[in-house]
C-alpha positions in Angstrom: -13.1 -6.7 12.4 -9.9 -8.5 11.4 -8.3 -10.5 14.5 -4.1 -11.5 14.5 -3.1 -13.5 17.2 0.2 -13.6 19.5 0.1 -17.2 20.1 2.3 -18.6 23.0 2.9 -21.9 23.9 5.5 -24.0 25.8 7.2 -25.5 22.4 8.2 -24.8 19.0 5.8 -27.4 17.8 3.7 -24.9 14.8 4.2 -22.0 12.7 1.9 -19.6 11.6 -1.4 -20.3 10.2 -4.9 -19.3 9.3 -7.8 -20.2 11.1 -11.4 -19.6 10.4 -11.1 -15.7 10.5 -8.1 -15.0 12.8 -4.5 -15.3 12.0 -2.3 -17.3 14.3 1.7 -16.8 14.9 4.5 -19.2 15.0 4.2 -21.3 18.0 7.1 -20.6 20.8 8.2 -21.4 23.5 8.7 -18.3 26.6 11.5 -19.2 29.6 10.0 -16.1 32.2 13.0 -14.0 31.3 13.5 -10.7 29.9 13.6 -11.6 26.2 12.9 -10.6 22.8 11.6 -13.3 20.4 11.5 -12.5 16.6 8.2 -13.6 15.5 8.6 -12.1 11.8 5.2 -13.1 10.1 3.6 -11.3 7.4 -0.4 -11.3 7.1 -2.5 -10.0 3.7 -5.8 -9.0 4.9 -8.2 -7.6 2.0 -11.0 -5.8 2.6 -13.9 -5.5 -0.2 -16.4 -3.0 0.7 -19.6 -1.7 -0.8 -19.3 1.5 -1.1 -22.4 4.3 -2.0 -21.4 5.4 -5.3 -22.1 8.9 -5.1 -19.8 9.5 -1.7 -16.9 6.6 -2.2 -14.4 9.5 -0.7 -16.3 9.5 2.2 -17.5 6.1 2.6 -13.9 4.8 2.8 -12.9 7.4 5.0 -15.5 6.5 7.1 -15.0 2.7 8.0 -14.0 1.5 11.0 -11.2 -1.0 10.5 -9.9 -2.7 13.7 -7.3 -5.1 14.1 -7.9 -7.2 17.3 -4.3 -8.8 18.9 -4.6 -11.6 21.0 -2.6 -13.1 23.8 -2.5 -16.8 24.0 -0.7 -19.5 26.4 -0.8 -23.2 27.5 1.3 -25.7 29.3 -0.7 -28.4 28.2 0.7 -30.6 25.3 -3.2 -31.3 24.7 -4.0 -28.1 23.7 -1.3 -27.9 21.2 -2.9 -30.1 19.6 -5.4 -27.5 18.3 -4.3 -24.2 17.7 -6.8 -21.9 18.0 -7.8 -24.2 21.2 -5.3 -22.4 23.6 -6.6 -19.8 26.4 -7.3 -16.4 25.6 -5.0 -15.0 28.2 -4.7 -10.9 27.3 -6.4 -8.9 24.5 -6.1 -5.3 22.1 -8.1 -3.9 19.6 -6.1 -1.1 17.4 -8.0 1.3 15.5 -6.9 2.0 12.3 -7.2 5.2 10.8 -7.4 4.7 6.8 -7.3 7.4 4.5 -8.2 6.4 1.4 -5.2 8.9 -0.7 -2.2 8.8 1.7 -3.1 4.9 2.4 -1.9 3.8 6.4 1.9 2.9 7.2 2.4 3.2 10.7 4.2 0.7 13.7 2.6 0.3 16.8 4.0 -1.4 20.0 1.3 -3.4 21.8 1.5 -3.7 25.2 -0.6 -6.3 26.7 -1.7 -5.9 30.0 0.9 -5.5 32.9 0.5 -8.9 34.6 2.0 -10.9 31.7 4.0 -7.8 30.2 4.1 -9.0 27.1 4.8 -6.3 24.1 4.9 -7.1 20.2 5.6 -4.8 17.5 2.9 -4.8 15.1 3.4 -3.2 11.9 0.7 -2.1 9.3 0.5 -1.2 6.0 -2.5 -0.3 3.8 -3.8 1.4 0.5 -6.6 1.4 -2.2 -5.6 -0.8 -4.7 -8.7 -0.8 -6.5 -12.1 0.6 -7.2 -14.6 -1.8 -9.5 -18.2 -2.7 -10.3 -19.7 -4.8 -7.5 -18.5 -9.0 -8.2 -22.2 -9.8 -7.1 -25.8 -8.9 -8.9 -28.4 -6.5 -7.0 -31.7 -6.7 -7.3 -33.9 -3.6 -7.9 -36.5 -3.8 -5.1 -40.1 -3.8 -6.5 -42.4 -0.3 -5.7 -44.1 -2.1 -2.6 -41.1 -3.0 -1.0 -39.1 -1.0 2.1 -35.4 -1.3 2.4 -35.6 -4.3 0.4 -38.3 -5.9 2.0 -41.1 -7.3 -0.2 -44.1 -6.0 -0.7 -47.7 -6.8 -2.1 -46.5 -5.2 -5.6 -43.1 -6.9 -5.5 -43.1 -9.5 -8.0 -41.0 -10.7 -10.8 -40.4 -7.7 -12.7 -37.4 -6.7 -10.2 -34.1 -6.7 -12.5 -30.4 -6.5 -11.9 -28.6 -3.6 -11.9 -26.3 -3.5 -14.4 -23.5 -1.5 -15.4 -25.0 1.2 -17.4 -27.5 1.5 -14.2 -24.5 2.4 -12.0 -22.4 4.5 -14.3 -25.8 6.5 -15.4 -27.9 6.0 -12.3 -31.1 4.6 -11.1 -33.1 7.5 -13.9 -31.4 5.6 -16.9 -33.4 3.0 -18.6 -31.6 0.6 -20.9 -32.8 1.4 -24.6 -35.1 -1.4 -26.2 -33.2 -3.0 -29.6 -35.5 -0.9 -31.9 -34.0 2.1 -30.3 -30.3 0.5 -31.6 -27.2 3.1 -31.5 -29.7 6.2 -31.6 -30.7 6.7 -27.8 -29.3 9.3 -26.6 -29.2 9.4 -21.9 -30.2 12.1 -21.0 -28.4 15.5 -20.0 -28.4 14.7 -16.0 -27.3 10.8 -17.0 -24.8 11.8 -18.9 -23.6 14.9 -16.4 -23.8 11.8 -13.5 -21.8 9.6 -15.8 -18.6 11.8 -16.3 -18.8 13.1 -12.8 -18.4 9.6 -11.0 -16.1 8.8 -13.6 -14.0 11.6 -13.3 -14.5 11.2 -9.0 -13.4 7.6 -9.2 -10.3 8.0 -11.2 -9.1 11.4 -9.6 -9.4 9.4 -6.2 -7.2 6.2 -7.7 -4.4 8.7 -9.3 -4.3 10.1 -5.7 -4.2 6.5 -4.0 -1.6 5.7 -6.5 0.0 9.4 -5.6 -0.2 8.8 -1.9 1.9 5.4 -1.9 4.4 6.4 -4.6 5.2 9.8 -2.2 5.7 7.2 1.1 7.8 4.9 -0.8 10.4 7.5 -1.9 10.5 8.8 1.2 11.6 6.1 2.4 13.9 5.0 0.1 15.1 8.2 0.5 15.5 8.2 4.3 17.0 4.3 4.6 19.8 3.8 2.0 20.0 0.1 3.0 16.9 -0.1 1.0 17.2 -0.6 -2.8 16.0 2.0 -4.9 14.2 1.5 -8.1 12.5 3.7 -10.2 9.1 4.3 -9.9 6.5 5.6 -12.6 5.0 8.8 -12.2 1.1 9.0 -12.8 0.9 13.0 -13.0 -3.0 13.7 -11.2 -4.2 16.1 -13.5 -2.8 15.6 -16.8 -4.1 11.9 -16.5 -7.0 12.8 -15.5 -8.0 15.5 -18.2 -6.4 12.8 -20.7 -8.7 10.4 -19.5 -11.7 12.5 -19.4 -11.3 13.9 -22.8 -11.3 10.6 -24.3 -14.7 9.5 -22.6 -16.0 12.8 -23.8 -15.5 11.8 -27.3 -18.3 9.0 -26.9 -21.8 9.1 -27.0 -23.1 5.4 -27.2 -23.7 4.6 -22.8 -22.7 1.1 -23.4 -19.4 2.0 -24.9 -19.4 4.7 -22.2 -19.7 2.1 -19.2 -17.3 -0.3 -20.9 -14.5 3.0 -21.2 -15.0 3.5 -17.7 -15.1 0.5 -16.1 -11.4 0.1 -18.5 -10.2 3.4 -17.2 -10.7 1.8 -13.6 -9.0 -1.5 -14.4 -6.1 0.3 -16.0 -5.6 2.7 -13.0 -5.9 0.1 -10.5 -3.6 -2.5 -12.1 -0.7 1.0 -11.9 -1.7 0.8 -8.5 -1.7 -2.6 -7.6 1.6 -2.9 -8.8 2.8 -0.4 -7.1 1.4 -1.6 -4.1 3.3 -5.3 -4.9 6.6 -3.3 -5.4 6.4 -2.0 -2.2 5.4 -4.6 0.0 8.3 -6.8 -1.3 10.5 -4.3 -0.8 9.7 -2.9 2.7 7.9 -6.2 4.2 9.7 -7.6 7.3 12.6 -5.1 7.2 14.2 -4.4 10.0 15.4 -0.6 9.0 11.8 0.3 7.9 10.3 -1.0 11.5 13.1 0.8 13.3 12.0 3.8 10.8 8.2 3.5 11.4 9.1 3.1 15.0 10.8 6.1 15.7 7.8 8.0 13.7 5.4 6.7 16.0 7.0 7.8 19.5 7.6 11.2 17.9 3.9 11.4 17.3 3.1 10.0 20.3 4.8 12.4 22.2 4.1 15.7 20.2 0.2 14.3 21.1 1.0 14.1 24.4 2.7 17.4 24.5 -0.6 19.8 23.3 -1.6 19.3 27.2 2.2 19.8 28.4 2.3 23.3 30.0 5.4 24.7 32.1 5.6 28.2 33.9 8.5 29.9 35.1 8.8 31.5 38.9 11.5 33.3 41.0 13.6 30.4 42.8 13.0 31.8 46.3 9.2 31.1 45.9 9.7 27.3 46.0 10.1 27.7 49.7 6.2 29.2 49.6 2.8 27.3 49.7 1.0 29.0 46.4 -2.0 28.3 46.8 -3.2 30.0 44.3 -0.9 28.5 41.8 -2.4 24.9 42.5 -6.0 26.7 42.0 -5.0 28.3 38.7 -3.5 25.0 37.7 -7.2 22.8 38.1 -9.2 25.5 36.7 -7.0 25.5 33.6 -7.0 22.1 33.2 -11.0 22.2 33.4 -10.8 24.6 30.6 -8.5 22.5 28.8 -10.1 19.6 28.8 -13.1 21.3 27.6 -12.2 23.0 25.0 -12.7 22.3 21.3 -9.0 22.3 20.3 -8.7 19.3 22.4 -12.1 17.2 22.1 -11.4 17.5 18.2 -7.2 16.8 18.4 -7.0 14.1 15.6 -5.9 10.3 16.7 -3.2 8.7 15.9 -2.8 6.5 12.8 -3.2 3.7 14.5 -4.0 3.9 17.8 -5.0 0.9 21.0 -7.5 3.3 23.6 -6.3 1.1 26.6 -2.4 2.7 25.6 -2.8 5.4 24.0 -6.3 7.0 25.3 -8.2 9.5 24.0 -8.5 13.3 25.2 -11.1 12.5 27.9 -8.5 10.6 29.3 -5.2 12.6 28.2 -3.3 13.6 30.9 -2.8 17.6 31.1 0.4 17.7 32.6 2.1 21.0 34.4 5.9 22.3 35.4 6.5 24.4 37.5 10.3 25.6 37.2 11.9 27.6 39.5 14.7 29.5 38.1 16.5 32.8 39.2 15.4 34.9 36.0 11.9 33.4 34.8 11.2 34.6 31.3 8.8 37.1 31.2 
């Protein structure tokens, strides 16, 4: 879990920092007014994961990232002293929902809790920028051992896993020097070898596809922005280019060392991609308004899928309907329920305590009394 926090304090004494593993705004000073204060610090948080090879789709999909935002405040000049020292005074945790080819780019107001009412606008931004071989050796656990725990039979045969173990899989065995440039993987090594390499690459030209489509739309949709060309990185005629020219070799260490390229060359197109943008969009006041008014509209269209209104004759407001108040709680039972709303899809990024969740969403009804209902 990541952590940022909203540090208030009763002078301008520090700006922002980075302490241990939590992020800390500019120091400020609040007078109990109605007031906005522009805070305007940008955080890089990186994330390396390790990821199960044969599902890295799915793996990424599947992380929970969370982005903790704390409240702090003192009036002691002691405390200032030491920043991450002041009270813990009000707390959210956002969830953020990552998907690994359209990235996350979503503005979220956070509201702390309504004794201090406190709001700041957080804004996030994320992407894949990169897919690699692991930075750190594995060992191969030994045949007596159990989820890496040793055994009676581990014992100093255990090896690495090296590249050509990862591209070919935990079948291939490296070929001993007598063998030289005439061992041949097999048919299923080779077959798991082009598949994860064409997986991996297909799944970068999509990251890469994902942020290029956000960042023209919004350089399309805020002129104030400046507009620059971007490269195109076509999917699929990229991705049979590449794969062609890995089925041309038949050595496996020339075959790890074209993959593991093909990776580095895809990621550095993304990665500067991903540069581009951030020093364009970053701290921008037309792309927060932008994101902002994106977020309320999804906001309320989620709010609206339990938003029902019915129409009756105008003399009938002057009725009890009891029967009308019935109908009303058993349809919201059913609602509430029903599959369409237990599997309604959360918001990008999303604080339960504000937003909820559909045990919680309200199912809201309107009754309208008009002199011709509709039919």
């Amino acid at each position: 879990m990541t952590r940022s926090d909203h540090v208030v304090y009763s002078s301008n004494l520090h700006s922002a920092c980075a302490h241990e593993n939590a992020v800390h705004s500019r120091v400020f000073q609040i007078l109990y007014r109605n007031e906005e204060v522009p805070i305007n610090d940008a955080v890089i948080f990186r994330a390396h994961l390790l990821l199960d090879g044969e599902r890295v789709e799915e793996a990424l999909s599947e992380v929970d990232f969370q982005l903790k935002v704390d409240l702090h405040f003192t009036d002691s000049e002691q405390q200032l002293q030491d920043v991450a020292g002041a009270p813990l005074i009000s707390s959210r945790t956002l969830g953020l929902h990552f998907d690994p080819r359209r990235g996350l780019h979503h503005q979220v107001p956070v509201m702390f809790d309504y004794f201090h009412l406190s709001v700041i606008s957080v804004t996030v931004h994320a992407a894949l920028v990169a897919l690699q071989q692991p930075l750190i050796s594995f060992t191969r656990p030994g045949r007596g051992s159990w989820l890496g725990k040793g055994g009676p039979d581990t014992g100093p045969e255990q090896s690495s896993l090296s590249l050509e173990n990862l591209v070919f899989g935990a079948g291939y065995c490296k070929p001993t020097s007598s063998e030289g440039s005439f061992y041949v993987p097999s048919e299923n090594c080779m077959q798991r070898a082009h598949r994860w390499h064409r997986e991996l690459c297909f799944l970068l030209l999509h990251a890469y596809r994902g942020l290029r489509a956000h960042f023209l739309v919004i350089m399309r949709d805020i002129p104030e922005l400046p507009h620059t060309e971007l490269e195109s990185l076509a999917v699929e005629e990229t991705l049979s280019q590449l794969c062609s020219e890995l089925q041309m070799l038949n050595n496996p260490e020339k075959i790890a060392e074209q993959i593991s390229k093909d990776l580095a060359w895809l990621t550095s197109h993304v990665m500067a991609l991903w540069t581009q943008f951030l020093d364009t969009v970053t701290l921008h006041s037309q792309v927060t308004s932008y994101l902002t008014q994106e977020h309320h509209t999804l906001r309320v269209r989620r709010f609206s899928e339990a938003f029902f209104y019915m129409e009756h004759q105008k003399l009938a407001v002057l009725t009890f309907q009891e029967n009308l108040i019935q109908t009303h709680s058993q349809l919201s039972l059913d609602i509430r329920n029903s599959e369409y709303l237990t599997t309604m899809p959360p918001l990008p990024a999303e604080c339960l305590d504000i937003d909820g969740d559909w045990n919680n969403l309200p199912v809201i009804f309107e009754d309208r009394y008009v002199d011709c209902p509709a039919t």
